[in-house]
C-alpha positions as CSV (number, residue, x, y, z in Angstrom):
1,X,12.4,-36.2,10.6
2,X,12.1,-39.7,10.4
3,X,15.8,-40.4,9.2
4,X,15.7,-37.9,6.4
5,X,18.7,-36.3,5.6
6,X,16.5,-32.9,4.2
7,X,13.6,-32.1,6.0
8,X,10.4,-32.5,3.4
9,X,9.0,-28.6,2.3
10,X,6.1,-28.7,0.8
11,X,5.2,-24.9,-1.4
12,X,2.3,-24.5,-2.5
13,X,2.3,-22.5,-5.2
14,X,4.8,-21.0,-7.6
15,X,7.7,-18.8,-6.2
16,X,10.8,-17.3,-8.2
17,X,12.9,-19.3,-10.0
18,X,16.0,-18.4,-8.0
19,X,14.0,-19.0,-4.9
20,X,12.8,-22.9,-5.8
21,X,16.3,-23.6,-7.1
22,X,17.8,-22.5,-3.5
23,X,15.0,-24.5,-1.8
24,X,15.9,-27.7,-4.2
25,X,19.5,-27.3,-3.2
26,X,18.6,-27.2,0.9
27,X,15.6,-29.1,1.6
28,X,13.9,-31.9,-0.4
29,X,12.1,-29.1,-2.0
30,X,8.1,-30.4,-3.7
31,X,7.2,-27.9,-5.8
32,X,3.7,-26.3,-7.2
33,X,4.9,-26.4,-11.1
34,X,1.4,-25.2,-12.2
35,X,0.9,-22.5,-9.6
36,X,-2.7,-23.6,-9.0
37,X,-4.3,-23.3,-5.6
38,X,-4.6,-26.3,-3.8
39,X,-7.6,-28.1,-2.6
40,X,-8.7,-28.3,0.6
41,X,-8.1,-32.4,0.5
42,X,-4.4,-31.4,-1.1
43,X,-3.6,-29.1,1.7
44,X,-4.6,-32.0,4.1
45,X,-2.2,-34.6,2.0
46,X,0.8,-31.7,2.6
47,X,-0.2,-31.3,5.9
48,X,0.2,-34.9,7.0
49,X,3.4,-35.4,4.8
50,X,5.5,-32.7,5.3
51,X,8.2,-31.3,7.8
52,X,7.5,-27.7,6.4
53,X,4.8,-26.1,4.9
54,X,5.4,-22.7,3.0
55,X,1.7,-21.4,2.3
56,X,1.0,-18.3,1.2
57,X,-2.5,-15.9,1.4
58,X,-4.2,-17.9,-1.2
59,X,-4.5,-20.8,1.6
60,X,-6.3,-21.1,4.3
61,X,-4.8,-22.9,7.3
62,X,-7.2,-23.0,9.8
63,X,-7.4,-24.9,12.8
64,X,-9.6,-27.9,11.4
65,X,-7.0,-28.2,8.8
66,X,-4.1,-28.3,11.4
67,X,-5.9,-30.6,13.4
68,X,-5.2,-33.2,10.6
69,X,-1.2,-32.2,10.2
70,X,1.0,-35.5,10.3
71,X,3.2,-36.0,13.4
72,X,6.2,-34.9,11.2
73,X,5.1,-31.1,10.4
74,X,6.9,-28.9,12.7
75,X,6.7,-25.6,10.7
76,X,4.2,-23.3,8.4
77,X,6.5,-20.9,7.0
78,X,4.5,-18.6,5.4
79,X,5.6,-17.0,2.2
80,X,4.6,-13.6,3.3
81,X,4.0,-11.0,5.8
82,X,-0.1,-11.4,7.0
83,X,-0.4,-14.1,9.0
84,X,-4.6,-13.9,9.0
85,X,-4.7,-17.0,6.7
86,X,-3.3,-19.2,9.5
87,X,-4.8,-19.9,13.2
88,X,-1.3,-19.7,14.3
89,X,-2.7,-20.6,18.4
90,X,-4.1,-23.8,16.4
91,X,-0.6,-24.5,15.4
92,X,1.0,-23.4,18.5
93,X,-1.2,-26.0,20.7
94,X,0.0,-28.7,17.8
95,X,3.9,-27.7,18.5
96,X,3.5,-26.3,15.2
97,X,6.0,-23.0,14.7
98,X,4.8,-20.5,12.1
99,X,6.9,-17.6,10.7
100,X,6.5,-14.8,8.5
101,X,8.7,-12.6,6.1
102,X,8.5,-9.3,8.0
103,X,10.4,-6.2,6.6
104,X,11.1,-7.2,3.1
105,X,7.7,-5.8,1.5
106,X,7.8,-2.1,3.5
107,X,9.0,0.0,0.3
108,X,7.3,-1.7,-2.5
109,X,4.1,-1.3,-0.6
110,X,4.4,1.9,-0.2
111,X,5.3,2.8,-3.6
112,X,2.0,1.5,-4.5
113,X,0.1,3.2,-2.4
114,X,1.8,6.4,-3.2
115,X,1.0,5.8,-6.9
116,X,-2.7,5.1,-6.5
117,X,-2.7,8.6,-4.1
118,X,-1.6,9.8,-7.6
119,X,-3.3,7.4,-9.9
120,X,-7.2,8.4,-8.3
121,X,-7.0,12.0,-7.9
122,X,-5.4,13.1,-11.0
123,X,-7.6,10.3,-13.0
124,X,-4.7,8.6,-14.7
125,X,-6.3,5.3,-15.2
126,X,-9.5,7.3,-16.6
127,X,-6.9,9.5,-19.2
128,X,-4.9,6.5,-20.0
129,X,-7.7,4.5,-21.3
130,X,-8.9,7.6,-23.9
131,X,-6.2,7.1,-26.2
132,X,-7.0,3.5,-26.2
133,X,-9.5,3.9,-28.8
134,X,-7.6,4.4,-31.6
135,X,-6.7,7.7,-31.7
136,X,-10.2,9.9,-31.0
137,X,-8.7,12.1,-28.6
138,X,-9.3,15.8,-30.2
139,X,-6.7,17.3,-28.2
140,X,-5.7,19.3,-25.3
141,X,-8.8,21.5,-23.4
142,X,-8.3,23.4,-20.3
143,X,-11.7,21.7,-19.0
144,X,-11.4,18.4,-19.8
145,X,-10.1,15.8,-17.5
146,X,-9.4,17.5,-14.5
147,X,-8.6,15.8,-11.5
148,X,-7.4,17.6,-8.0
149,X,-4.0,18.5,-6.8
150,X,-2.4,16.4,-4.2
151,X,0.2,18.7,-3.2
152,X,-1.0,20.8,-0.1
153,X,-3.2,18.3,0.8
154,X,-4.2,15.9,4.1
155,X,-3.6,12.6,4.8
156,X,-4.0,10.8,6.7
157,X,-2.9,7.4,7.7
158,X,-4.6,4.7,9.4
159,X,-1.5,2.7,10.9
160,X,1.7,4.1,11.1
161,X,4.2,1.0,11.0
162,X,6.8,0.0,8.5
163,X,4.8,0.6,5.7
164,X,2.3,3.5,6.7
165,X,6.0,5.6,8.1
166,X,7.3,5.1,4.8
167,X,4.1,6.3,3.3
168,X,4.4,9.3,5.0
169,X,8.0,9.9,3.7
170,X,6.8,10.0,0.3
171,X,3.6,11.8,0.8
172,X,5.9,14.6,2.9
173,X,7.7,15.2,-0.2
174,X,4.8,15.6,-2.6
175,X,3.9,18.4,-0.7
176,X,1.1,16.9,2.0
177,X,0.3,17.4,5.3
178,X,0.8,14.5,6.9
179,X,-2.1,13.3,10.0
180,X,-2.2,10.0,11.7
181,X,-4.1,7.7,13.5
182,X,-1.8,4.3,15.6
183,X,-2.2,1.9,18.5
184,X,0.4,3.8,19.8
185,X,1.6,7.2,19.0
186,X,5.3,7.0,17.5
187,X,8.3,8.2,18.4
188,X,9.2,12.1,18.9
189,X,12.0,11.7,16.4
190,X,9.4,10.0,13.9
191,X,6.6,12.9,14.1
192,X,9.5,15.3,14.0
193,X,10.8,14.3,10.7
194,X,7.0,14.1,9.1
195,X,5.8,16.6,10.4
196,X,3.3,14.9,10.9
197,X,0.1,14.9,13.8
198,X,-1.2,12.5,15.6
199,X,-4.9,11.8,16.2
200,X,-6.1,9.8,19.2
201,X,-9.4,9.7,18.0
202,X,-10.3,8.3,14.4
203,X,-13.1,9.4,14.4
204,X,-12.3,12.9,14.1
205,X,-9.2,12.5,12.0
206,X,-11.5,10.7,9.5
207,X,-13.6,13.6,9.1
208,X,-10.6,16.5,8.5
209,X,-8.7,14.2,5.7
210,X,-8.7,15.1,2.1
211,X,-7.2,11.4,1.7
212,X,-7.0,8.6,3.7
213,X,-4.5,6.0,3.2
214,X,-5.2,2.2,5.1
215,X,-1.9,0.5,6.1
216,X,-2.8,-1.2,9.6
217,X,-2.1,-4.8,10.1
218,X,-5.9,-7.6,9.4
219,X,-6.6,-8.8,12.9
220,X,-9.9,-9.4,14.6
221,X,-9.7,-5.8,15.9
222,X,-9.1,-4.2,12.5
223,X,-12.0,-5.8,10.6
224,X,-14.3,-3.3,9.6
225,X,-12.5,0.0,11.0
226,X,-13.6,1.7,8.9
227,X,-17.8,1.0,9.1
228,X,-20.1,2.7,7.5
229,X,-20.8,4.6,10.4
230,X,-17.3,5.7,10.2
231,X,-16.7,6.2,6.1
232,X,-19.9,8.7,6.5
233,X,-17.6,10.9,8.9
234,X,-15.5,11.4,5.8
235,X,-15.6,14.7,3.4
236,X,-17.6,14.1,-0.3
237,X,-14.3,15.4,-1.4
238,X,-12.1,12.9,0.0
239,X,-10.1,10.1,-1.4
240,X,-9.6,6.5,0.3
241,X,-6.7,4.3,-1.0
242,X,-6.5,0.5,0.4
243,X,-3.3,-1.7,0.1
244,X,-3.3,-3.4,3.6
245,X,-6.3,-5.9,3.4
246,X,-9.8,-5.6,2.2
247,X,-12.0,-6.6,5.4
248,X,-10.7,-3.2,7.0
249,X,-13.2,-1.6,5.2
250,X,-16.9,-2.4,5.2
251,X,-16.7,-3.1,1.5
252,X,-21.0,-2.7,0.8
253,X,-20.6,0.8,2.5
254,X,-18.0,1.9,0.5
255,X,-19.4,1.0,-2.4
256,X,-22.4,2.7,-1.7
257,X,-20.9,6.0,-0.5
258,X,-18.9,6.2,-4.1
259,X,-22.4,5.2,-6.1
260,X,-24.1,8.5,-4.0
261,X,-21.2,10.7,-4.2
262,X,-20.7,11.1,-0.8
263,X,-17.2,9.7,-1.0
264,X,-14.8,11.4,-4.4
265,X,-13.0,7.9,-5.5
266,X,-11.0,5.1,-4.1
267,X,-7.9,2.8,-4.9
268,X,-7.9,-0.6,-3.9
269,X,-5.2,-3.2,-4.2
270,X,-7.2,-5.5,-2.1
271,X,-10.6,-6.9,-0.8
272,X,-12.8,-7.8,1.8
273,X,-13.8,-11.6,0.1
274,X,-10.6,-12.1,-2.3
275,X,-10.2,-12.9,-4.8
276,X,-13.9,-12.5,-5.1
277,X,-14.3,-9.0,-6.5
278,X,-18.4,-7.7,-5.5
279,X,-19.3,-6.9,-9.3
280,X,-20.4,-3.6,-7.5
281,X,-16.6,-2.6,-7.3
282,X,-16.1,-3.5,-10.9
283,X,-19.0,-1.1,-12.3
284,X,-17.5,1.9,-10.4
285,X,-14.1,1.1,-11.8
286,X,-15.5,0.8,-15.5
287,X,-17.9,3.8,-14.7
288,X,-14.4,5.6,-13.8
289,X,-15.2,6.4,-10.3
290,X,-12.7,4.3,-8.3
291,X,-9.5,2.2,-9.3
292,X,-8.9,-1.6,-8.8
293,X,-5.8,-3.4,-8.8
294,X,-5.5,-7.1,-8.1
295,X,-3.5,-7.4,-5.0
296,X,0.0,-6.0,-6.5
297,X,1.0,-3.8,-3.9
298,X,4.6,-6.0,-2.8
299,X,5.0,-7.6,-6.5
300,X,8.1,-6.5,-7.5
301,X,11.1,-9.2,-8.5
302,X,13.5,-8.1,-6.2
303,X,10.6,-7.9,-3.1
304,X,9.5,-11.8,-4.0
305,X,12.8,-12.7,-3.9
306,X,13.8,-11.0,-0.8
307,X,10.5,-13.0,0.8
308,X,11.8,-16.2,-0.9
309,X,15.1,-15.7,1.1
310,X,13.2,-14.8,4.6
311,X,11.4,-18.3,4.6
312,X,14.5,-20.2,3.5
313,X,16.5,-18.4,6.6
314,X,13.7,-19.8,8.4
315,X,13.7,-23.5,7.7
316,X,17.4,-23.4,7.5
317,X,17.6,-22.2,11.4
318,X,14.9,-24.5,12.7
319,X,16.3,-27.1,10.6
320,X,19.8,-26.5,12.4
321,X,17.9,-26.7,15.4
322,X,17.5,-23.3,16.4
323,X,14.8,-20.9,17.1
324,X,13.3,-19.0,13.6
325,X,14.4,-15.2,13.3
326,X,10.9,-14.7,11.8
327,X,8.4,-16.7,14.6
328,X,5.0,-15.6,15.1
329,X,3.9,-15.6,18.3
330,X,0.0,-16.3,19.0
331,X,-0.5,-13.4,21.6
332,X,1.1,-11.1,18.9
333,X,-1.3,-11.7,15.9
C-alpha cells in the first residue's frame, strides 16, 4: 500500500454517521459529504487511487471501469448485499477481491414486504390519502373502500432464502397458506415449520397463487422470471409484491396486465431501469391501482448500520492480511 500506514477507502456516497466516524478511525477514510452519485470519470479517479472501494447499487462497476483500477486497489467492498452492479469475474481477473454484507438486511426486508402484502390488498395507501384533503371524508359505509382479506390466503414465494423463509414466517402467522417456488427445495425441518409446499414447476404455482411475493436473488438467470408469458398464467384476482430487484419482472408486461385488469394490484420497492421510474408505473400508482416505494425495503438505522459494520469487518481482515468473511466468489454470482 505503497508505505501507507491506512490503506486509502474511497465511499462513495453517504453512510451513517457512526459508520464514517469508525471508518475515519481505521482507514484513511475519503468521504462522499454531499451524498451525490459519482461520475463515471469520478469513479475512474477512485478506482485508480484507492486501496478499497466501498460502492454501493447506485454505481456501476463494470469491467471497462475495472480495467482502469490503479495497481493499488485490491478490494470493492460493496456496501450491500446485490452484487449485480459489479462484474465481480472482471475484478477477480484484476486480483481485485469483492465482498458483500450478507445476512444483515434479511428481517427488514421482509418486514416490508409483509407490509406492502398488507398495504395493496386492503388499499391502505388509497384510504390514507382520503383524509388528506382536508377533512371531506363523510364517514364510515359498509361499501366503501373495500379491499380483500389476506388471512386464508396463497402465497406464494418466488425464492425461498434468507429473506423469502422469513417471509414465510410472517405470512404463516397472518393466517396464509404458504406455496413456494426455489433452486432447490429446502430443508424438511424448513417446510415443516411453514407448512408450507413446494412447487417444482413455476409455472403452475404462478397460476394457483392469490399473491405472489418476489425475493430471489438478480442474476443473468433471474432477469425476466416472470415474462409476460408467465404474469398472464396468474389469476385477475391476484396480487404481486416486488422488493428483490426490478428486472425480475418484465416491467412493460406488468404494467399492462394492471392497465387491463387482468392482474388485481402490485407493490413494488424496486425497478427494472432504477431509479428511472416508466411514468406508466406512476399513473397506476396515482390512479390507485398499484403501490410504489422507492427502494426502502432494508432502510432501517439499525440495518445500515449493521451493513456499515460488515464492510469495515471486511477491510479490517484483508487489511490484516487475511481472507474477507464476506468474499464473493465469481462462479457464485
Amino acid at each position: 500500500m505503497a508505505g501507507r500506514k491506512k490503506p486509502l477507502v474511497v465511499i462513495t456516497r453517504k453512510l451513517p454517521d457512526p459508520v464514517e466516524t469508525r471508518m475515519r478511525e481505521l482507514f484513511d477514510a475519503r468521504l462522499n459529504i454531499d451524498d451525490r452519485a459519482m461520475t463515471q470519470p469520478e469513479l475512474v479517479a477512485a478506482l485508480r487511487e484507492a486501496d478499497v472501494l466501498v460502492p454501493t447499487i447506485t454505481d456501476r462497476i463494470d469491467a471497462a471501469l475495472i480495467e482502469q483500477a490503479g495497481p493499488n486497489l485490491k478490494l470493492i467492498a460493496n456496501f450491500g448485499n446485490g452484487v449485480e452492479h459489479i462484474d465481480v469475474q472482471a475484478a477477480a481477473k484484476k486480483g481485485i477481491t469483492v465482498t458483500n454484507t450478507p445476512n444483515v438486511l434479511t428481517e427488514d426486508t421482509a418486514d416490508m414486504t409483509m407490509a406492502l402484502m398488507l398495504t395493496v390488498p386492503r388499499r391502505l395507501i388509497e384510504g390514507a390519502n382520503s383524509l388528506r384533503d382536508d377533512g371531506k371524508w363523510s364517514g364510515w359505509s359498509p361499501t366503501w373502500m373495500l379491499g380483500r382479506r389476506i388471512w386464508g390466503k396463497r402465497l406464494g414465494i418466488v425464492g425461498m432464502g434468507r429473506i423469502g423463509t422469513a417471509v414465510a414466517r410472517r405470512a404463516k402467522a397472518f393466517g396464509l397458506s404458504i406455496h413456494y417456488h426455489n433452486r432447490k427445495r429446502v430443508a424438511p425441518t424448513i417446510e415443516d415449520q411453514l407448512e408450507a409446499t413446494y412447487w417444482e414447476s413455476l409455472d403452475q404455482m404462478l397460476a394457483r397463487m392469490d399473491i405472489i411475493s418476489v425475493n430471489c436473488p438478480s442474476t443473468p438467470a433471474t432477469f425476466h422470471l416472470l415474462s409476460a408469458r408467465r404474469l398472464a398464467l396468474m389469476q385477475p384476482t391476484a396480487y404481486i409484491v416486488n422488493t428483490a430487484r426490478g428486472d425480475i419482472i418484465d416491467e412493460a408486461a406488468l404494467i399492462q396486465m394492471v392497465q387491463e385488469g387482468r392482474l388485481a394490484g402490485a407493490g413494488l420497492d424496486v425497478f427494472e431501469h432504477e431509479p428511472a421510474i416508466n411514468p406508466k408505473l406512476v399513473r397506476l400508482a396515482q390512479q390507485d391501482k398499484i403501490v410504489l416505494l422507492p427502494h426502502m425495503g432494508s432502510a432501517t438505522i439499525e440495518g445500515r448500520i449493521d451493513m456499515g459494520d460488515k464492510v469495515i469487518i471486511n477491510i479490517k481482515v484483508w487489511a490484516d492480511g487475511h481472507r474477507p468473511p464476506d468474499r464473493v466468489l465469481p462462479g457464485r454470482v
